[in-house]
Backbone as CSV, one residue per row, in Angstrom:
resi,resn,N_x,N_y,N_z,CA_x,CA_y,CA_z,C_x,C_y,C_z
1,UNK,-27.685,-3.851,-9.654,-26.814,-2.929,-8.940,-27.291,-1.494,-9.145
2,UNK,-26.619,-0.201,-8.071,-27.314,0.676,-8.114,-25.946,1.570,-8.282
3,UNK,-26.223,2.350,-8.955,-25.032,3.842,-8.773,-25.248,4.818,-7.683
4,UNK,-24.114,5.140,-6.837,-24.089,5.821,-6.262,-23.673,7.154,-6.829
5,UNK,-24.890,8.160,-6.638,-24.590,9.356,-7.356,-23.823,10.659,-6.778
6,UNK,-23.297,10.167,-5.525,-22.495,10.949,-4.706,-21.801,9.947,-4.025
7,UNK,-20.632,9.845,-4.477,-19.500,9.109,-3.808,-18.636,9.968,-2.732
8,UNK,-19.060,10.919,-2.352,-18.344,11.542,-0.856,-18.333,10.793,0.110
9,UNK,-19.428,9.986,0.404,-19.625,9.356,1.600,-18.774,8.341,1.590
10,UNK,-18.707,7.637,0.837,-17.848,6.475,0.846,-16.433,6.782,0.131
11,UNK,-15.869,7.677,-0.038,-14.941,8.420,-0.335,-14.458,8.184,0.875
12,UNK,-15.116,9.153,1.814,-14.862,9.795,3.178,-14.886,8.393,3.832
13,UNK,-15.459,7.579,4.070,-15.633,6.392,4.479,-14.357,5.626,4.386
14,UNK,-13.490,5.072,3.024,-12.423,4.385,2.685,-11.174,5.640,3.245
15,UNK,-11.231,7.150,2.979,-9.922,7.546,3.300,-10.445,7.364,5.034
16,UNK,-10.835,7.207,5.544,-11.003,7.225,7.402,-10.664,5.996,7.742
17,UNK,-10.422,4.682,6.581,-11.145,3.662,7.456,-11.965,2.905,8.223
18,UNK,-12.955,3.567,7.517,-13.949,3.205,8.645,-14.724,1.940,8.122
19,UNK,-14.961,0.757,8.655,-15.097,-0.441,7.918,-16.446,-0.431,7.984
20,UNK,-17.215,0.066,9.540,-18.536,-0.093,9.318,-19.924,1.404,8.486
21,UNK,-19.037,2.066,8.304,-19.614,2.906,7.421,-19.562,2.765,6.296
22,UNK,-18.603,1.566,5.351,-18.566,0.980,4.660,-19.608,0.184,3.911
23,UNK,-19.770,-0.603,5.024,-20.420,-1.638,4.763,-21.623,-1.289,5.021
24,UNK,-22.806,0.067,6.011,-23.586,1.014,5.639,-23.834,1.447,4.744
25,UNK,-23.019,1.875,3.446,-23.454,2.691,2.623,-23.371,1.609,0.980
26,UNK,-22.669,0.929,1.540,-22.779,-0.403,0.263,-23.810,-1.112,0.255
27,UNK,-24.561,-1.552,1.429,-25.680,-2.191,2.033,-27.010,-2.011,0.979
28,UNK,-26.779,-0.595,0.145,-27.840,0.068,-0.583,-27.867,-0.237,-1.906
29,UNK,-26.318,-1.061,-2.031,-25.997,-1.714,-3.501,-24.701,-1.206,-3.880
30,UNK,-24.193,-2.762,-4.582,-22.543,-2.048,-4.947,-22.666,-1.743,-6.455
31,UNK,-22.556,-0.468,-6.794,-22.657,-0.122,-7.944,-21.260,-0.339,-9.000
32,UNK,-21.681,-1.221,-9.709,-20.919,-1.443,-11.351,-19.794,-0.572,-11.645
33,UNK,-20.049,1.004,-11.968,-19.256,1.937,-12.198,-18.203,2.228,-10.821
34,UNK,-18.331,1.360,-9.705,-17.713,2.012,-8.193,-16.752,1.232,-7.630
35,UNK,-16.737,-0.102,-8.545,-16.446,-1.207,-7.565,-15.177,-1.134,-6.988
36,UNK,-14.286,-0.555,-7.494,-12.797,-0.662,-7.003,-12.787,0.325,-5.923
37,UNK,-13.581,1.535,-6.265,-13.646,2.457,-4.464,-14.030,1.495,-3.446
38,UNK,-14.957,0.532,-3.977,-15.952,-0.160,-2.981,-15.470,-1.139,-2.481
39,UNK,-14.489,-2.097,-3.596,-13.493,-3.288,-2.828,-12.713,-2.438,-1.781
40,UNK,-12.373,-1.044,-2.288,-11.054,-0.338,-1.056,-11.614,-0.742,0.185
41,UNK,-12.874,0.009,0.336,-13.775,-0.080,1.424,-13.993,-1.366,2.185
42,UNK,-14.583,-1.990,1.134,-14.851,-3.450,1.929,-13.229,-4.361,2.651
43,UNK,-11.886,-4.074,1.799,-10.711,-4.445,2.269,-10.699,-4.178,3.891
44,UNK,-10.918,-2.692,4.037,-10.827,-2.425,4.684,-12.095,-2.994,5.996
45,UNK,-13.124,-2.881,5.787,-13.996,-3.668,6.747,-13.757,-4.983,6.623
46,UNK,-13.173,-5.558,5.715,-12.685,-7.264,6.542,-11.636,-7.097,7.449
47,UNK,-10.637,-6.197,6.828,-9.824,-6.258,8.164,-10.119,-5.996,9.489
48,UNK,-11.178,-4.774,9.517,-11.751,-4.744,10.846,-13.032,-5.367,11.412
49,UNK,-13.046,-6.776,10.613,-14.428,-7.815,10.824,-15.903,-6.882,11.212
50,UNK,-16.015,-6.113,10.308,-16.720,-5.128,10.299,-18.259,-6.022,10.480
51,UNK,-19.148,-5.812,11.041,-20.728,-6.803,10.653,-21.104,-6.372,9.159
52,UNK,-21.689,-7.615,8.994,-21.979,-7.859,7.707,-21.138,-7.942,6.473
53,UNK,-19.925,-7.438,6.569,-18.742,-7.875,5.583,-18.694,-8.568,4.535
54,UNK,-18.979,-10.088,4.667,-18.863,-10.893,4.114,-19.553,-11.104,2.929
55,UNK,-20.893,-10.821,2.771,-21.532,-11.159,2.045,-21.691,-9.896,0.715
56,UNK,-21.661,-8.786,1.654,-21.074,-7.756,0.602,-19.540,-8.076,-0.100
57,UNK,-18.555,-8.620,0.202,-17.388,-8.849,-0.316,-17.876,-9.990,-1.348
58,UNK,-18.186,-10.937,-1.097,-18.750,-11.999,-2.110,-19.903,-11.491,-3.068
59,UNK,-20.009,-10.522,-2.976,-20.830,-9.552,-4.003,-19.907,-9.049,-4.634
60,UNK,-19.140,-8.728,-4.363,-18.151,-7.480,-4.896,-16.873,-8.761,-6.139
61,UNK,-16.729,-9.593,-5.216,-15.760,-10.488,-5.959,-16.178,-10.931,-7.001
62,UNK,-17.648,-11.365,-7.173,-18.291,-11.599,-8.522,-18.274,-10.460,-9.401
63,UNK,-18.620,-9.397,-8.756,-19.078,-8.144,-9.813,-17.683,-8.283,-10.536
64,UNK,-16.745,-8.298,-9.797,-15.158,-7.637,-10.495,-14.504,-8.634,-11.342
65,UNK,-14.823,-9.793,-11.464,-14.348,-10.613,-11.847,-15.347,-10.971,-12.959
66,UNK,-16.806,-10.288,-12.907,-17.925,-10.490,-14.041,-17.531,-9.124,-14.944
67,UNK,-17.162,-8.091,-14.352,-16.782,-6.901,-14.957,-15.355,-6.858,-15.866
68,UNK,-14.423,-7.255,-15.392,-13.023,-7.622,-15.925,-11.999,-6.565,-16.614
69,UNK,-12.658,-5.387,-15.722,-11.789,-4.132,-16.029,-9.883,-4.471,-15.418
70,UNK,-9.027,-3.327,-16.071,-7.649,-3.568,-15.733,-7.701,-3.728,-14.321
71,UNK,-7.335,-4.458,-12.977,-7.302,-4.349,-12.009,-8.372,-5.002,-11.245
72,UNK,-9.333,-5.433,-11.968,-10.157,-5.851,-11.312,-10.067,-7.605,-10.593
73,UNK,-9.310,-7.782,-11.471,-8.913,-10.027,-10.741,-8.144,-9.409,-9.668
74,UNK,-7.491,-8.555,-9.706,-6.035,-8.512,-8.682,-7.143,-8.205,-7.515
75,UNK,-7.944,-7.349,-7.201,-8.919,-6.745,-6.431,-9.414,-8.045,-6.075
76,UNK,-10.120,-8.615,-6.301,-10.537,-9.427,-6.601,-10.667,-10.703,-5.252
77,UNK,-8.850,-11.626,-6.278,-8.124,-11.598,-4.768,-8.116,-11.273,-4.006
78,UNK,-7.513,-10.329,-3.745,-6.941,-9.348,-2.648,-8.761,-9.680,-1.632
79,UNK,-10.059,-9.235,-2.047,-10.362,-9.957,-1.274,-10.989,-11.136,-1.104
80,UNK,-10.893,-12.072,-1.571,-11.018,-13.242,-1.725,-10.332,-13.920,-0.247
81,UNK,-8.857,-13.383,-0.408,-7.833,-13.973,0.514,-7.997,-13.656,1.651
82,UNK,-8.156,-12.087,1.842,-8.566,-11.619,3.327,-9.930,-12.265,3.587
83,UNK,-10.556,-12.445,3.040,-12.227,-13.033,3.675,-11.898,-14.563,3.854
84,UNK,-11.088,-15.055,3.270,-11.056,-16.741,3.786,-10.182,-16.634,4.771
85,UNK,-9.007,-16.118,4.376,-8.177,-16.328,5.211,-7.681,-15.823,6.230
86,UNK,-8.085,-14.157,6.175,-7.665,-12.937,7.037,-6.835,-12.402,7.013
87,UNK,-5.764,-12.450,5.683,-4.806,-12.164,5.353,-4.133,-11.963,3.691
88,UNK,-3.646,-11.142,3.321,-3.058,-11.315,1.981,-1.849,-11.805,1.869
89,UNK,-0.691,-12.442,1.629,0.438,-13.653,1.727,0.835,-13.174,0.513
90,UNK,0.257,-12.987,-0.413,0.996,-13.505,-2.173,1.916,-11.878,-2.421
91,UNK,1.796,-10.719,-1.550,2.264,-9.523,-1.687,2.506,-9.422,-0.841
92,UNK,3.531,-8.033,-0.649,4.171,-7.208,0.272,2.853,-5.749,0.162
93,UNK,3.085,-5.359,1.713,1.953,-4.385,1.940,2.726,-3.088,1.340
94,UNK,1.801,-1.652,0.765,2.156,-0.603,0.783,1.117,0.482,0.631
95,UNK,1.470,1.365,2.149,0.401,2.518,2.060,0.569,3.691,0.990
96,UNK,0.336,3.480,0.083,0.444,4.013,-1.141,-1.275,4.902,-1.388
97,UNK,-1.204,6.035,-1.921,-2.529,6.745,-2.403,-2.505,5.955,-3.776
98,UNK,-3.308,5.390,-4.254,-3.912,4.999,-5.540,-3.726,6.060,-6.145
99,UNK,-4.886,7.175,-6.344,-4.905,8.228,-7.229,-3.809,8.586,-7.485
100,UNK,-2.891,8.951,-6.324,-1.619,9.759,-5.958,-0.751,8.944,-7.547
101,UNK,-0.513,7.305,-7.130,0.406,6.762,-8.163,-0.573,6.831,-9.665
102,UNK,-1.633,6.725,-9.655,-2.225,6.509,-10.882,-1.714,7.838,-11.718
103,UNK,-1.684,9.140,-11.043,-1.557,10.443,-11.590,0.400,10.668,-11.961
104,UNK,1.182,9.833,-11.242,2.282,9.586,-11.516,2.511,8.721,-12.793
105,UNK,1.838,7.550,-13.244,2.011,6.008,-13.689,1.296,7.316,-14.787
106,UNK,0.426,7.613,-15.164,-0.122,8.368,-16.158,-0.020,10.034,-16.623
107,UNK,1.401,10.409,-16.159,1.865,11.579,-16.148,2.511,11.463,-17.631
108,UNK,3.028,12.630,-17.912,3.537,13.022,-19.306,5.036,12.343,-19.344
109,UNK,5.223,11.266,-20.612,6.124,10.161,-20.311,7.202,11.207,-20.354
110,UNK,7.573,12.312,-20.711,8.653,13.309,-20.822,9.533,13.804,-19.769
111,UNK,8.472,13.855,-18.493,9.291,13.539,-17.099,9.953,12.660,-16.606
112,UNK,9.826,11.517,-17.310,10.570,10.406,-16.815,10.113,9.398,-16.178
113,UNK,10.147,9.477,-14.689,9.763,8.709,-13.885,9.379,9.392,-12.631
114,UNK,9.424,8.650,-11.413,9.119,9.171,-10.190,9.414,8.008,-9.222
115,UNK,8.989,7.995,-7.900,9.474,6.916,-6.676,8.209,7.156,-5.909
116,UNK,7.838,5.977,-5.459,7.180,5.637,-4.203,8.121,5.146,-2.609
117,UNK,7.938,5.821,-1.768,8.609,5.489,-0.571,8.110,4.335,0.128
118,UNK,8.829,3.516,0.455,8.417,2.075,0.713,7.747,2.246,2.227
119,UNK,8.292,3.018,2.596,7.902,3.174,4.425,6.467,3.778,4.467
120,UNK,6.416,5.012,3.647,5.560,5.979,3.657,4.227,5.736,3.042
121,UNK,4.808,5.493,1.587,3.753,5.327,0.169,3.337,6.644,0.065
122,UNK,4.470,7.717,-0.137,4.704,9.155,-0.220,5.107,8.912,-2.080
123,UNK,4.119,9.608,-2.591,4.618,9.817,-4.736,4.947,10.869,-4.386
124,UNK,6.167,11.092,-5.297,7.186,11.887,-5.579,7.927,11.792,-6.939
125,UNK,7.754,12.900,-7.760,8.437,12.800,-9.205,10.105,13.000,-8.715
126,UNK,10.706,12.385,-9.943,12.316,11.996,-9.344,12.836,13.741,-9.704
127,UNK,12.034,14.969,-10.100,12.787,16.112,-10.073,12.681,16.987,-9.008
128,UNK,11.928,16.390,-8.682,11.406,16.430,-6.714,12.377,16.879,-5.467
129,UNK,13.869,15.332,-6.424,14.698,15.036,-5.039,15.753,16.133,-5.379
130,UNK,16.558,15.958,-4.344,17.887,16.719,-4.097,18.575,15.284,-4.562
131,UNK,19.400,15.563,-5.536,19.984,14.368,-6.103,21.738,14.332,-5.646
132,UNK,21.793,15.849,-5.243,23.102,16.277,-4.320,22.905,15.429,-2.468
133,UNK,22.283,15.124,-2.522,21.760,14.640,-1.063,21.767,13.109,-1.167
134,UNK,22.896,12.344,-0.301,23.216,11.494,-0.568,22.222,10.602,0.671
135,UNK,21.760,11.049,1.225,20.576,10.792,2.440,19.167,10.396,1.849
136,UNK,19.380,10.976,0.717,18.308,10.605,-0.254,17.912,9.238,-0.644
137,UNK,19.120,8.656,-1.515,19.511,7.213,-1.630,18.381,7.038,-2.880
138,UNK,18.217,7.736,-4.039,17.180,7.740,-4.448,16.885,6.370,-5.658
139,UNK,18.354,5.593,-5.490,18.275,4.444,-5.928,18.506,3.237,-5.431
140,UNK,18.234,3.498,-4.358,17.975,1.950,-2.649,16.552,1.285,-3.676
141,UNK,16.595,0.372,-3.785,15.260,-0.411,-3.767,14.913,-0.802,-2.248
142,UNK,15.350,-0.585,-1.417,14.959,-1.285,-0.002,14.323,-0.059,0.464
143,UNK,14.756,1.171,-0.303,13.790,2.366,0.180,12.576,3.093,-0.426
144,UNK,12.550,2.820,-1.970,11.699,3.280,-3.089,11.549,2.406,-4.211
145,UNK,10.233,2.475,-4.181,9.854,1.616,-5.432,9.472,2.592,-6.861
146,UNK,10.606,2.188,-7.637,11.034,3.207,-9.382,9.743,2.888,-10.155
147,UNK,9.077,4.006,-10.516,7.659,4.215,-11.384,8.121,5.093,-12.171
148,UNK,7.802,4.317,-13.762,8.038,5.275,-14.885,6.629,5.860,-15.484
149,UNK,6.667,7.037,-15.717,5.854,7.252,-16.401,5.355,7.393,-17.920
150,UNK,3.811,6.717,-17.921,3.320,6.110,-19.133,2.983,7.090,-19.990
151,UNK,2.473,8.251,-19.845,1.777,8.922,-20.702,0.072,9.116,-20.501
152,UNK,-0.300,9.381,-21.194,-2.045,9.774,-21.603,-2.607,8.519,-22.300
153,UNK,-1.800,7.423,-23.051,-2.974,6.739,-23.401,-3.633,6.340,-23.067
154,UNK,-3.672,5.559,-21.750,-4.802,5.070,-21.515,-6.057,6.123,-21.157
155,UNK,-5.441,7.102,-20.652,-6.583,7.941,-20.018,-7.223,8.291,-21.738
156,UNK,-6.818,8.218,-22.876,-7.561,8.314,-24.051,-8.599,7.706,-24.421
157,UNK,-7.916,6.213,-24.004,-8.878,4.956,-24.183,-10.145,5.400,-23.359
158,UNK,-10.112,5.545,-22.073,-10.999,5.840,-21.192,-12.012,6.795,-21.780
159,UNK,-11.813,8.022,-22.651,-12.180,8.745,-23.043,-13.294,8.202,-24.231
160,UNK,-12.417,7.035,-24.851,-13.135,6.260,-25.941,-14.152,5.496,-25.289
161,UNK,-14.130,5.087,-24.178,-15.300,3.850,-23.313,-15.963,4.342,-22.667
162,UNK,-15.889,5.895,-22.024,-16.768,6.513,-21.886,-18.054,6.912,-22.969
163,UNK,-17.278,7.596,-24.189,-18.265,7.714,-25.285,-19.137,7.097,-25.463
164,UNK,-19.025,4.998,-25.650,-19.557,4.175,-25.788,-21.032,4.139,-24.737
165,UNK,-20.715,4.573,-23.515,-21.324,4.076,-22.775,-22.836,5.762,-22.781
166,UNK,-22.353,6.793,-23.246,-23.304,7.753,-23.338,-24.682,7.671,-23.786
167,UNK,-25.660,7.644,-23.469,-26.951,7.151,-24.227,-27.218,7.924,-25.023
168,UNK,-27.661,9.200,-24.837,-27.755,10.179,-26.127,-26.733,10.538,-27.697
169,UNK,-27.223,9.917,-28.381,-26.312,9.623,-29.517,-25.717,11.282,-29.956
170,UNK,-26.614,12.746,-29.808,-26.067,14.058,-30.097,-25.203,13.929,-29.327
171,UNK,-25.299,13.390,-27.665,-23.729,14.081,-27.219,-22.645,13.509,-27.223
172,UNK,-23.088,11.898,-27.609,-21.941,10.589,-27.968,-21.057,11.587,-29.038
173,UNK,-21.875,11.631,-30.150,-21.227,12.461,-31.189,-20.664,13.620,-31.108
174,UNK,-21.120,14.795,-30.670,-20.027,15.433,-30.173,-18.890,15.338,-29.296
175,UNK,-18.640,14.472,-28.176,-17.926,13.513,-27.361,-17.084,13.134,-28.521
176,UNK,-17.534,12.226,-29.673,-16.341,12.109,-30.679,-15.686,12.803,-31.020
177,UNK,-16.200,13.987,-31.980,-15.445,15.012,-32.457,-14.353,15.620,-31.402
178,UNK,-15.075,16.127,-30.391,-14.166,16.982,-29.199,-12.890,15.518,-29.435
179,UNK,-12.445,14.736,-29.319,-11.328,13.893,-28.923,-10.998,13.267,-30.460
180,UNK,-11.646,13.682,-31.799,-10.863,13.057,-33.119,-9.636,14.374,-33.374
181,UNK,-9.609,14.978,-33.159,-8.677,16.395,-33.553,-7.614,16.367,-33.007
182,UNK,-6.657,14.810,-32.568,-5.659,15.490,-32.167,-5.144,16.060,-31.094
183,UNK,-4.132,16.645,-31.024,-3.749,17.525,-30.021,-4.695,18.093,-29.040
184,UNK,-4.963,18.106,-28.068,-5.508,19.275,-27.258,-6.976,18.176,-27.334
185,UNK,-7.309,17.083,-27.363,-8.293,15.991,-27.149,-8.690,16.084,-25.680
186,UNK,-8.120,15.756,-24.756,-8.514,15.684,-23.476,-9.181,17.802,-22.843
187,UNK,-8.450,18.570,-23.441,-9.354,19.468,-22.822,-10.381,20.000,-23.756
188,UNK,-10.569,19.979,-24.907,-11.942,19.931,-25.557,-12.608,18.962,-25.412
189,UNK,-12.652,17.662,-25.237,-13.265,16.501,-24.172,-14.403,17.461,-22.825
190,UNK,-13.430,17.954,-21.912,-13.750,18.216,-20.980,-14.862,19.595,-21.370
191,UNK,-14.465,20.165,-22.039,-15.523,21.606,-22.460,-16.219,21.223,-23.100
192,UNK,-16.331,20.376,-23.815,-17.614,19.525,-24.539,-19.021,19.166,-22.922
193,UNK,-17.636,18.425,-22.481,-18.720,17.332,-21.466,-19.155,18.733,-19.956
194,UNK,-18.319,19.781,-19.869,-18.575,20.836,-19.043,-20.370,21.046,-19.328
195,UNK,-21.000,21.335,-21.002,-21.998,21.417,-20.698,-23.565,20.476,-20.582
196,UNK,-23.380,19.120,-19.846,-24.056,18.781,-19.152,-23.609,17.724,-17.825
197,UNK,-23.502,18.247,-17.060,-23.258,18.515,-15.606,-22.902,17.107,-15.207
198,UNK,-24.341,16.717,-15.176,-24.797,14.800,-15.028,-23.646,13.857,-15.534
199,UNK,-23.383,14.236,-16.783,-22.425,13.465,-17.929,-21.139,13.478,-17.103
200,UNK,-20.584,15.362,-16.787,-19.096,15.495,-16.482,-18.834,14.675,-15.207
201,UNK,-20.331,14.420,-14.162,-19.829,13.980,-12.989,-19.706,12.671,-13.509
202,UNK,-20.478,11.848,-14.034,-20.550,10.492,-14.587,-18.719,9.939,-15.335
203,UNK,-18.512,11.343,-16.028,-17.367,11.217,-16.067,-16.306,10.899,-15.566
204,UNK,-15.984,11.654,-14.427,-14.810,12.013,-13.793,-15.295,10.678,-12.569
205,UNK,-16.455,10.181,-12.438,-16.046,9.104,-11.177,-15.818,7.956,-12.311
206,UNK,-16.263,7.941,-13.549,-15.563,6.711,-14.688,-14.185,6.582,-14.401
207,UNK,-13.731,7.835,-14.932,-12.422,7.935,-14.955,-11.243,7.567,-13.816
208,UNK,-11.753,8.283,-12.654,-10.979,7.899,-11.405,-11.196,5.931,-10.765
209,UNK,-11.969,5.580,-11.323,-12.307,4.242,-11.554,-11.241,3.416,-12.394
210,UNK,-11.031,3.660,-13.316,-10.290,3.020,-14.611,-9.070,3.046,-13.778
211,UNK,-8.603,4.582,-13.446,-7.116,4.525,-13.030,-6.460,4.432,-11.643
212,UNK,-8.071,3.855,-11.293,-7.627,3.022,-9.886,-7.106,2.133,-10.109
213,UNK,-8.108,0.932,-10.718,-7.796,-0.196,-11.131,-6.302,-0.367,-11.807
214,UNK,-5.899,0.569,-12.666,-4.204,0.208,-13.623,-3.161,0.735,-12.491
215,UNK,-3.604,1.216,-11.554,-2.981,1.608,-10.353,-2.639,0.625,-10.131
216,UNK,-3.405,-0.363,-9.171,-4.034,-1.398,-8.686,-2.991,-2.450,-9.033
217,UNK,-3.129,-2.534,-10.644,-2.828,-3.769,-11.613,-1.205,-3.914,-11.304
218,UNK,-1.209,-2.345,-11.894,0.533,-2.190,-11.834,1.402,-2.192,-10.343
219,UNK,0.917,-2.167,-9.269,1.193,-2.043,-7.789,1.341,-3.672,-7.525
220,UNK,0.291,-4.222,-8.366,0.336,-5.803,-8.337,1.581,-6.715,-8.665
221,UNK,1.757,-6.011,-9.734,2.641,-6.554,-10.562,3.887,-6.752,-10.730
222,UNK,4.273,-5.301,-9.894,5.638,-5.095,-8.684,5.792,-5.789,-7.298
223,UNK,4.846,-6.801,-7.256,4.722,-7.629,-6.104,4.341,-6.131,-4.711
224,UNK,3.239,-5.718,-5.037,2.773,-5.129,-3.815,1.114,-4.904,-3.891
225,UNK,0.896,-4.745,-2.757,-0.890,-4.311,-2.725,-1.008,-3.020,-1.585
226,UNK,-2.332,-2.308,-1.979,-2.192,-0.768,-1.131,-2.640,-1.522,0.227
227,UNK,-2.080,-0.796,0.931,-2.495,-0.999,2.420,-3.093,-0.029,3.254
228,UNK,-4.500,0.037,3.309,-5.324,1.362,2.982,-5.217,1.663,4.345
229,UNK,-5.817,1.057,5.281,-5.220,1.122,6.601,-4.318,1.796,7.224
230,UNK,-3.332,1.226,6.844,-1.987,1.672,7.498,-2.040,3.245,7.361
231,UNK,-2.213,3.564,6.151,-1.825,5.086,5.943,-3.243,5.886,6.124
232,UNK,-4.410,5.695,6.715,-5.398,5.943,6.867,-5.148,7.492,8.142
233,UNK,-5.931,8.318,8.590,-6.026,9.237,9.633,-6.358,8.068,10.434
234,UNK,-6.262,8.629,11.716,-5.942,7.792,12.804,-7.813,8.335,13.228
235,UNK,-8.760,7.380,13.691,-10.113,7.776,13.790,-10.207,7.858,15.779
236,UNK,-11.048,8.549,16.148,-11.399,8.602,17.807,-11.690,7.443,18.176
């Protein structure tokens, strides 16, 4: 497998929908560190029986299921089912932003919680609402699905499996230190890894990776799956 060292394209690719630019830019190899952007993508080109689809998805289902990150079986499925069958059955659909809930699901547990809109897949922290506004209904389950928020650990852990994976043992080691101290770990993390460039980007697409997937897991688990589609820009 190959890393893609600029994920714009296929960024831009999964938020458009576009199934066969998808399956264009995967064509070059589905990279290890990507796969859950890349299942988005490919979801999305089975639904629109995109050419060549298939065989990239049966690439992808091994990788994720050989890889066995949080989120990755549920993915997995998800397309497994659409490529046999043309359909997902075992969930209810929701156009939900991944990032959007991951940054909710991993917010500071001190806020509380937050809601996903069932219609929309609009995140919204619950200090958000007008709680005087009975139009709101901000405790309908037929209208919002209740997300509490977890905290920073995992994004710590992440911090720890990144380290692992650094080849240069000077900056592994400083990478340690910046995150043994405690308090204030995640932004001396980041000013550590600010000075080499390569690393921070290597970083931050790790990272948005991990908390796709617990996105993913946890969206699962509430009996729903994203429905990338639906909430996609509408293309010419």
């Amino acid at each position: 497998m190959t890393r893609h060292e600029d994920l714009r394209p296929l960024r831009a690719a999964v938020y458009t929908a576009d199934g066969a630019a998808v399956v264009k830019i995967l064509r070059t190899g589905i990279a290890e560190d990507d796969l859950q952007l890349a299942g988005d993508g490919l979801l999305v080109a089975l639904a629109q029986r995109a050419a060549g689809t298939s065989d990239l998805a049966r690439e992808a289902i091994f990788a994720l299921r050989e890889r066995d990150w949080e989120g990755d079986e549920e993915l997995a499925n998800q397309l497994d089912e659409l490529a046999t069958t043309g359909a997902i059955t075992d969930r209810k659909p929701l156009p939900v932003d991944l990032e959007q809930l991951s940054d909710l699901l991993e917010g500071d547990a001190t806020y509380g919680s937050g809601r996903v809109e069932l219609a929309t897949g609009e995140v919204v922290l619950d200090d958000s609402y007008d709680l005087e506004d009975e139009e709101d209904e901000p405790e309908d389950p037929d209208k919002w699905l209740w997300v509490q928020c977890e905290g920073s650990r995992d994004g710590y852990w992440d911090m720890e499996r990144f380290i692992g994976t650094v080849r240069d043992p000077g900056r592994a080691d400083r990478l340690g230190v910046a995150i043994g101290g405690g308090s204030g770990a995640f932004r001396r993390f980041r000013a550590v890894l600010a000075r080499w460039p390569s690393e921070a980007d290597r970083w931050y697409a790790f990272s948005a990776e991990c908390k796709r997937g617990r996105a993913r897991a946890w969206l699962a688990e509430s009996g729903y799956y994203v429905q990338l589609a639906a909430r996609q820009r509408s293309r010419p």
